[in-house]
Biopython code that builds the backbone (N, CA, C, O; Angstrom):
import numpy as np
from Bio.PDB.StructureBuilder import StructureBuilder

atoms = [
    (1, "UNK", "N", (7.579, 6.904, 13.898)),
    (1, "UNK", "CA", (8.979, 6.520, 13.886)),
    (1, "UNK", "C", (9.363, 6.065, 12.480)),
    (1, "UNK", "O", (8.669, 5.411, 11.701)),
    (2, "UNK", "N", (10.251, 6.402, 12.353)),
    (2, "UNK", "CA", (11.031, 5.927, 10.637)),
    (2, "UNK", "C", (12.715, 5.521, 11.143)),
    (2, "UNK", "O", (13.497, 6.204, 11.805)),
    (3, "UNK", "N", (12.936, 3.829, 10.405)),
    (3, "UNK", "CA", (14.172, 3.888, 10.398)),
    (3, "UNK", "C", (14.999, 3.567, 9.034)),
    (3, "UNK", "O", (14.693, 2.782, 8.136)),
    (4, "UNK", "N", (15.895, 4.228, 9.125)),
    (4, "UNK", "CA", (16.596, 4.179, 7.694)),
    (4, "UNK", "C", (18.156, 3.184, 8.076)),
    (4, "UNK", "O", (18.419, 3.091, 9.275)),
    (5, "UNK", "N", (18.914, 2.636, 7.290)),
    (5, "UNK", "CA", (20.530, 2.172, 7.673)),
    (5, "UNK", "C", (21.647, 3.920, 7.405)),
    (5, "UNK", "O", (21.470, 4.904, 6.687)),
    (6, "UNK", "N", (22.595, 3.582, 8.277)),
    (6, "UNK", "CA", (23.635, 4.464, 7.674)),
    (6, "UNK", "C", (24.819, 3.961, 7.872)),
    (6, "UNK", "O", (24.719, 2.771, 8.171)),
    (7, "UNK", "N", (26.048, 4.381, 7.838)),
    (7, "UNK", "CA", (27.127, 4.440, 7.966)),
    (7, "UNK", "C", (28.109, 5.346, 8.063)),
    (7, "UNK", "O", (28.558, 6.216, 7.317)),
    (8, "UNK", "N", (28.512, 4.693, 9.874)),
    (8, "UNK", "CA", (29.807, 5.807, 10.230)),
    (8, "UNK", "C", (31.171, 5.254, 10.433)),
    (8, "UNK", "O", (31.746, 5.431, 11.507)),
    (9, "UNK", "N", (31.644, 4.684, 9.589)),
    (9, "UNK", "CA", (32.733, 4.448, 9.142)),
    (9, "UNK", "C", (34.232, 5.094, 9.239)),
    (9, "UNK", "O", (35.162, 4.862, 8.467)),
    (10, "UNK", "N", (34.243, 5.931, 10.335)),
    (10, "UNK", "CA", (35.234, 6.914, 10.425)),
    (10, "UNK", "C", (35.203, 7.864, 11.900)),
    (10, "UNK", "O", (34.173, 8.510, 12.093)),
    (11, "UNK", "N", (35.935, 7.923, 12.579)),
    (11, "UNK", "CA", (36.094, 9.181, 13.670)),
    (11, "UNK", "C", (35.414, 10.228, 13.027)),
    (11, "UNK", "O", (34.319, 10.410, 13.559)),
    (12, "UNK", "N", (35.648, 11.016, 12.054)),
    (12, "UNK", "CA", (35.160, 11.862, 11.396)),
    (12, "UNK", "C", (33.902, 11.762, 11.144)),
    (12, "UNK", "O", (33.254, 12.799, 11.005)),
    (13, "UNK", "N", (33.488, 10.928, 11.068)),
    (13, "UNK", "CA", (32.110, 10.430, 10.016)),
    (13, "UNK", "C", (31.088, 10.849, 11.550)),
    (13, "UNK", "O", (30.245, 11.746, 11.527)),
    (14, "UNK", "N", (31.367, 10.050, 12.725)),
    (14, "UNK", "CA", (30.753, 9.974, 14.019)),
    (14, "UNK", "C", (30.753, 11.303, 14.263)),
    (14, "UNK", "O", (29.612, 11.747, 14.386)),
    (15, "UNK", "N", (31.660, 12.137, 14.383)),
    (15, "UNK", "CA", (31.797, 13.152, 15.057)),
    (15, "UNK", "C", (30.710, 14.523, 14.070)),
    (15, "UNK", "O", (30.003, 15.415, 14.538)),
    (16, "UNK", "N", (30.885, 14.302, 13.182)),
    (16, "UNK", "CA", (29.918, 15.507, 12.289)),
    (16, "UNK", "C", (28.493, 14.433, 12.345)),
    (16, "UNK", "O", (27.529, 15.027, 11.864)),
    (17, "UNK", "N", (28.148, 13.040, 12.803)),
    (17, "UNK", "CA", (26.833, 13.044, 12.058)),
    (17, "UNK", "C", (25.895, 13.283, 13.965)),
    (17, "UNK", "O", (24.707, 13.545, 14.153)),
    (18, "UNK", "N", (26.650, 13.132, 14.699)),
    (18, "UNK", "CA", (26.364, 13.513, 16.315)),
    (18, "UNK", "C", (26.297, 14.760, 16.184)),
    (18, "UNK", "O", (25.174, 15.223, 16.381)),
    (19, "UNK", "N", (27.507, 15.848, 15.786)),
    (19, "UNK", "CA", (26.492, 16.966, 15.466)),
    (19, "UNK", "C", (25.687, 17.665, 14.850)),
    (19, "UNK", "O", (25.512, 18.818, 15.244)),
    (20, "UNK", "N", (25.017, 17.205, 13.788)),
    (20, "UNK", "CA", (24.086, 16.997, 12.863)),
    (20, "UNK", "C", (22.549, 16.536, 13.563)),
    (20, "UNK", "O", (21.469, 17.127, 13.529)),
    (21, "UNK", "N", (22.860, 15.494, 14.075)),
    (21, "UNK", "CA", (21.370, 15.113, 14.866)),
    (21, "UNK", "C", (21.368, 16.129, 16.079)),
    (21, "UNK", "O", (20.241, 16.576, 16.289)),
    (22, "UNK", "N", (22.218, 16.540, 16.814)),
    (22, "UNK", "CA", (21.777, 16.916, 18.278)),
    (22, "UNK", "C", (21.393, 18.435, 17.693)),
    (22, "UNK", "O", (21.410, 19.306, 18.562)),
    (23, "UNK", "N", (21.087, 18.827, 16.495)),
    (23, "UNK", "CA", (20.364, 20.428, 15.829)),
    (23, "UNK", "C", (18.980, 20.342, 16.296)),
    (23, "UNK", "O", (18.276, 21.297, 16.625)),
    (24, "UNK", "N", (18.646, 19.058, 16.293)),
    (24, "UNK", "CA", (16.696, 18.406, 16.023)),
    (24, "UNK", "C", (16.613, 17.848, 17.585)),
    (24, "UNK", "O", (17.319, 17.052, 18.203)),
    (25, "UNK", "N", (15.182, 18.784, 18.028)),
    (25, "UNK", "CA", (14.675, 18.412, 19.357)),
    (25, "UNK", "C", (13.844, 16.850, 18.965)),
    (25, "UNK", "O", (12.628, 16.660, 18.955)),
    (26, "UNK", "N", (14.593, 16.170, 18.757)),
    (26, "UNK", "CA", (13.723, 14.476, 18.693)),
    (26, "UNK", "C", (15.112, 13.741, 18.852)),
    (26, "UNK", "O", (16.289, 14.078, 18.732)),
    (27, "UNK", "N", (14.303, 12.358, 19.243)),
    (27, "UNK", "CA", (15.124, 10.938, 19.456)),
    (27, "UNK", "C", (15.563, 10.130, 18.456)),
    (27, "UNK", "O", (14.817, 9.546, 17.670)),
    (28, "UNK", "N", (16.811, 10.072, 18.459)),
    (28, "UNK", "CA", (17.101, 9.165, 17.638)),
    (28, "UNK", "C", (17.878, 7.836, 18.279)),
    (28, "UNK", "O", (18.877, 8.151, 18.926)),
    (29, "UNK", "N", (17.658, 6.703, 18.228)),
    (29, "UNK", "CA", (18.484, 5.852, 18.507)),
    (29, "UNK", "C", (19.076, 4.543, 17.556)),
    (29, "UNK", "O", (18.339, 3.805, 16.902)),
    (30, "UNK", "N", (20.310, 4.445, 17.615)),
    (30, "UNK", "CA", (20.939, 3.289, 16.762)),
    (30, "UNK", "C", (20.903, 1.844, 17.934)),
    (30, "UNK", "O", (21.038, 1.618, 19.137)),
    (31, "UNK", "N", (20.558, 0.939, 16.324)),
    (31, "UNK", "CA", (20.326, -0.002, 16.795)),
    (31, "UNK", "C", (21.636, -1.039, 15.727)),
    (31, "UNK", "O", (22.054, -1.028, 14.569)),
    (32, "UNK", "N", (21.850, -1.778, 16.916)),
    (32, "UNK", "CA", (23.269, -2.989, 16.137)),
    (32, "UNK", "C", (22.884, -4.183, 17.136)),
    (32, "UNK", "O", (23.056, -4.141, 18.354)),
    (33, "UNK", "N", (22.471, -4.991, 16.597)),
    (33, "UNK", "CA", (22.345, -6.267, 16.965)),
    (33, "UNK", "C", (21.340, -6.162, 18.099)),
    (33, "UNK", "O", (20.165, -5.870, 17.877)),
    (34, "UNK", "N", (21.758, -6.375, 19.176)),
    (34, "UNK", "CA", (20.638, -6.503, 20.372)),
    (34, "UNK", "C", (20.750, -5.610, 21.112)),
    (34, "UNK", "O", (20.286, -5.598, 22.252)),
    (35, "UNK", "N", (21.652, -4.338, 20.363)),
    (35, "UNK", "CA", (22.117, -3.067, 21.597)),
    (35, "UNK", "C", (21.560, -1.834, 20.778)),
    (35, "UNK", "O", (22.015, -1.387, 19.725)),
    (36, "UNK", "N", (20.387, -1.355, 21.559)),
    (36, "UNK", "CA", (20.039, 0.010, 21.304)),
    (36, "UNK", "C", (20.861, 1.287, 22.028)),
    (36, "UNK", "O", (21.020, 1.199, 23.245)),
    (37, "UNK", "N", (21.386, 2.461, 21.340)),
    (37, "UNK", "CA", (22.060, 3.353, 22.156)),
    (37, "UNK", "C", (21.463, 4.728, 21.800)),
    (37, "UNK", "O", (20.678, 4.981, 20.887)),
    (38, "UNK", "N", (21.805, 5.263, 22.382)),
    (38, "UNK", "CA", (21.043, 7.141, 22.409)),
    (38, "UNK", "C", (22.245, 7.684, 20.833)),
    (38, "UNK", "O", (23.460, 7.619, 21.014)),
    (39, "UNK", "N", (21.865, 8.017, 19.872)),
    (39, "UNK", "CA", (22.516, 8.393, 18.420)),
    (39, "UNK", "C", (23.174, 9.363, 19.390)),
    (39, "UNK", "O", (24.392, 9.268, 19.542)),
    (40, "UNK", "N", (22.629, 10.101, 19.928)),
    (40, "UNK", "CA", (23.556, 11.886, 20.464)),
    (40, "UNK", "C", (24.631, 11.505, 21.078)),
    (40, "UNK", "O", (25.276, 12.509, 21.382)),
    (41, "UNK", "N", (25.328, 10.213, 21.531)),
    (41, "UNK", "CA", (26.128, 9.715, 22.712)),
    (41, "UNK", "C", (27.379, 9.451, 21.530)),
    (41, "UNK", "O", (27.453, 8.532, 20.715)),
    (42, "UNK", "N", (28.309, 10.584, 21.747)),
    (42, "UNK", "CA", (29.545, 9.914, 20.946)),
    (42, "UNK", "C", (30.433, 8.650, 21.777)),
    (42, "UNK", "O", (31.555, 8.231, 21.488)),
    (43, "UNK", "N", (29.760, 8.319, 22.611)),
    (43, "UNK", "CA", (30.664, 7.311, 23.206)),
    (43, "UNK", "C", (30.018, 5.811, 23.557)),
    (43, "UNK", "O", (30.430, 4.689, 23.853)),
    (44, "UNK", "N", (28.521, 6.615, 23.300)),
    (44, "UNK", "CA", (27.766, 5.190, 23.113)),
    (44, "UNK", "C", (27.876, 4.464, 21.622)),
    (44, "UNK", "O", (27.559, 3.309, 21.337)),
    (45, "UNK", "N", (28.475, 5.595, 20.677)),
    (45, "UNK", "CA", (27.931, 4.881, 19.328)),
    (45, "UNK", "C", (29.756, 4.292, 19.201)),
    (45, "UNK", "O", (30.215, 3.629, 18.271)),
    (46, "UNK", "N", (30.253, 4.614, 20.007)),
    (46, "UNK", "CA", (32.017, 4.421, 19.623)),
    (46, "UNK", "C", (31.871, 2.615, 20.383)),
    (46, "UNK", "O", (32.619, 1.722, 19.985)),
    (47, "UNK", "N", (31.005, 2.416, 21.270)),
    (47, "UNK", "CA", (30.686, 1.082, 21.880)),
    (47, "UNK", "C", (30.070, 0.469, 20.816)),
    (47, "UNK", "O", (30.049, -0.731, 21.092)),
    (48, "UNK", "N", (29.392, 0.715, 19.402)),
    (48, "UNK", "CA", (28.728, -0.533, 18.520)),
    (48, "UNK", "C", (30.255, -0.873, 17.516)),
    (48, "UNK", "O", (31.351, -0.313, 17.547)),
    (49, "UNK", "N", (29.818, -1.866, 16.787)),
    (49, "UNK", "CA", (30.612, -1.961, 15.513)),
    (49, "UNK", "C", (30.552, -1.368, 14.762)),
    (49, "UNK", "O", (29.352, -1.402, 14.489)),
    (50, "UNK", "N", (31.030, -0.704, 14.066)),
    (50, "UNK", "CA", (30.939, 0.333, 13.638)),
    (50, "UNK", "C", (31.297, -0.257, 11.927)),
    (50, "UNK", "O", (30.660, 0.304, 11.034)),
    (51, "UNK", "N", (31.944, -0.972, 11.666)),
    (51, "UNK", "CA", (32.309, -1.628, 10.321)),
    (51, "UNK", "C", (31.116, -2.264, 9.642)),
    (51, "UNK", "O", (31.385, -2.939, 8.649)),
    (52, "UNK", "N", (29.558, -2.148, 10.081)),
    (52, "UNK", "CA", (28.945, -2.720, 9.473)),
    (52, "UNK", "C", (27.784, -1.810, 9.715)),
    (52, "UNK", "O", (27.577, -1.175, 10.748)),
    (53, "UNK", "N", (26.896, -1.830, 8.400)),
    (53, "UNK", "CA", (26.135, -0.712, 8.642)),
    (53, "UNK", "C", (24.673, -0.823, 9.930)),
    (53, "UNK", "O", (24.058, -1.866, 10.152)),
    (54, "UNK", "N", (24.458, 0.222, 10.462)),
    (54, "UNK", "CA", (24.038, 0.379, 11.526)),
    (54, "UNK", "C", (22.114, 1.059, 11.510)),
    (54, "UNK", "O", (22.014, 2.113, 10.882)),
    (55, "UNK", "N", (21.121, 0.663, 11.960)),
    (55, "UNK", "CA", (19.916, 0.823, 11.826)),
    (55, "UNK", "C", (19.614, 2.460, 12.930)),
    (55, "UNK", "O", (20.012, 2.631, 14.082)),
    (56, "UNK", "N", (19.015, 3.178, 12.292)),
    (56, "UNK", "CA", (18.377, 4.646, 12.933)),
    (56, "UNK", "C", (17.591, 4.368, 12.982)),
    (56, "UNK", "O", (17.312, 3.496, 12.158)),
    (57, "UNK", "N", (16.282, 4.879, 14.122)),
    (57, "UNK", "CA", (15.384, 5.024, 14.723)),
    (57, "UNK", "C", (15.161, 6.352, 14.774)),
    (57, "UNK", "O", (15.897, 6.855, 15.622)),
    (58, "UNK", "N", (14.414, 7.205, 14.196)),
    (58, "UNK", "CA", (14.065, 8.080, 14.094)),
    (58, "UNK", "C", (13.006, 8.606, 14.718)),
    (58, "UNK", "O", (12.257, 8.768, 13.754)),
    (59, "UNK", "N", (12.286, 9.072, 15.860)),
    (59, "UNK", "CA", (11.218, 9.281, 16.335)),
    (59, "UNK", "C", (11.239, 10.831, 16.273)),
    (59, "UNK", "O", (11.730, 11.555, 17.140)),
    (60, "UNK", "N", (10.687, 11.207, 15.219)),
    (60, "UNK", "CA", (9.962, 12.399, 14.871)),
    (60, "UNK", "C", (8.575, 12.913, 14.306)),
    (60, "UNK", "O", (8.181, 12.319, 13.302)),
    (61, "UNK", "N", (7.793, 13.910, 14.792)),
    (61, "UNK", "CA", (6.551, 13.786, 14.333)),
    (61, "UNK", "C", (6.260, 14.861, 13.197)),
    (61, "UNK", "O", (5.255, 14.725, 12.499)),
    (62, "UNK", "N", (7.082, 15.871, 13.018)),
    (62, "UNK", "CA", (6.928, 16.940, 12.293)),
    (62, "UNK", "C", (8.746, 17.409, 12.032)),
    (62, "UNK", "O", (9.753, 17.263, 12.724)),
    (63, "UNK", "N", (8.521, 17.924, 10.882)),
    (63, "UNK", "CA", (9.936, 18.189, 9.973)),
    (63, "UNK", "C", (10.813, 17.223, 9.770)),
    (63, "UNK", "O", (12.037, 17.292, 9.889)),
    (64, "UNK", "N", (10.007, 16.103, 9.388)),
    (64, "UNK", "CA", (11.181, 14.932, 9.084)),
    (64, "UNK", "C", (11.480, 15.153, 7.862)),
    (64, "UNK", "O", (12.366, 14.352, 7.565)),
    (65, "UNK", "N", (11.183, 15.906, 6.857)),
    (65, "UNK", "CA", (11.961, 15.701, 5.682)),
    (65, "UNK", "C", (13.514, 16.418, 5.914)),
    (65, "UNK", "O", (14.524, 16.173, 5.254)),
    (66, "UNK", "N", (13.368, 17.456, 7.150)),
    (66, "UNK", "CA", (14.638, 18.539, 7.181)),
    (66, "UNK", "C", (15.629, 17.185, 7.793)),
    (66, "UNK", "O", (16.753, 16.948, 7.350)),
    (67, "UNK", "N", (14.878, 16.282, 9.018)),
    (67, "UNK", "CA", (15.396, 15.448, 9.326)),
    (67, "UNK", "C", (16.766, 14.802, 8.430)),
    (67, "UNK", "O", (17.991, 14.911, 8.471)),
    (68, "UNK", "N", (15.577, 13.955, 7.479)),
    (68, "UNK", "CA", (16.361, 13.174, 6.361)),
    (68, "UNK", "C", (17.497, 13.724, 5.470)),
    (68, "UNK", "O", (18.535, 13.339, 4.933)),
    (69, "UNK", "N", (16.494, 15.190, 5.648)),
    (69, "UNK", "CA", (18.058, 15.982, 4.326)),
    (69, "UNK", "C", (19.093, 16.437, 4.971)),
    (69, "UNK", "O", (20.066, 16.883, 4.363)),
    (70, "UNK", "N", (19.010, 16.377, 6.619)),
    (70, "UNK", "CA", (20.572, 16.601, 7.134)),
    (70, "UNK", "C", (21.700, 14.885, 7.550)),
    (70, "UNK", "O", (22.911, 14.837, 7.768)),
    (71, "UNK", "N", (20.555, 13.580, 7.516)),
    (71, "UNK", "CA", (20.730, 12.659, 7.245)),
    (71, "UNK", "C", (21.848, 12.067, 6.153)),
    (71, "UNK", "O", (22.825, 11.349, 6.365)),
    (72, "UNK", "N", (21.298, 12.684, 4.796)),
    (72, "UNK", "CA", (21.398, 12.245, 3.398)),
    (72, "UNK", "C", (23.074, 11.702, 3.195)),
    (72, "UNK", "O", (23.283, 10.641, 2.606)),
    (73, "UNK", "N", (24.168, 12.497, 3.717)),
    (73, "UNK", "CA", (25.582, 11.955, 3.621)),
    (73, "UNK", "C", (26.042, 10.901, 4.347)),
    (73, "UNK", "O", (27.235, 10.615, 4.249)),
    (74, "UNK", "N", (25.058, 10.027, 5.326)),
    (74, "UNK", "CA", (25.341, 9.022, 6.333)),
    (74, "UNK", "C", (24.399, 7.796, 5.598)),
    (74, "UNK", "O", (24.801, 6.637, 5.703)),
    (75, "UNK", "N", (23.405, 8.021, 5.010)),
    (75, "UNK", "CA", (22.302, 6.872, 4.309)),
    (75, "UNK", "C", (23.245, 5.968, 3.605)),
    (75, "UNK", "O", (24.412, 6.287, 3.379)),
    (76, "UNK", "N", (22.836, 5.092, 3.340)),
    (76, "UNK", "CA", (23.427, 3.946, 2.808)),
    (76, "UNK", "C", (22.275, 3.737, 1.490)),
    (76, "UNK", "O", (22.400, 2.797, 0.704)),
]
sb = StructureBuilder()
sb.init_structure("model")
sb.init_model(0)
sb.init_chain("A")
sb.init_seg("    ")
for serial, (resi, resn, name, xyz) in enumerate(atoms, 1):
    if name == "N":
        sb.init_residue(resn, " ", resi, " ")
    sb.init_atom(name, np.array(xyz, "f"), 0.0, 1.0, " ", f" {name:<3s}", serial, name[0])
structure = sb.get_structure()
C-alpha cells in the first residue's frame, strides 16, 4: 500500500480524477479525518471536505508507477 495527499478542489477536479482511477483494477481509498471512503464513489468523495487536502490509499501490487503517473495532476 502507498499513500500520497491530493487535491480535488473542484466538481471538475472529482469528476476526471474518479475517472482516472476506475482505468486500474486496484483499491483506492480516501481518507479525511476518521472517514475512510471507496476513491471510485463520486458521491462518497462529494461527502468529505473537500477544501482541505485529502490522504490516498493506494493498494496496488504491480504497475504502480502507471498508477502514480495518472495520479500526478491531483498530488499535492
Amino acid at each position: 500500500m502507498q499513500t500520497i495527499q491530493i487535491s480535488l478542489n473542484s466538481i471538475d477536479k472529482v469528476k476526471s480524477f474518479v475517472n482516472d482511477i476506475t482505468k486500474f483494477d486496484c483499491d483506492f481509498d480516501l481518507v479525511s479525518g476518521r472517514y475512510v471512503i471507496d476513491a471510485k464513489s463520486i458521491m462518497g468523495i462529494f461527502s468529505l471536505d473537500l477544501s482541505k487536502p485529502i490522504d490516498l490509499n493506494i493498494h496496488v501490487e504491480e504497475n504502480a508507477e502507471a498508477v502514480l503517473e495518472a495520479l500526478k495532476p491531483y498530488m499535492i
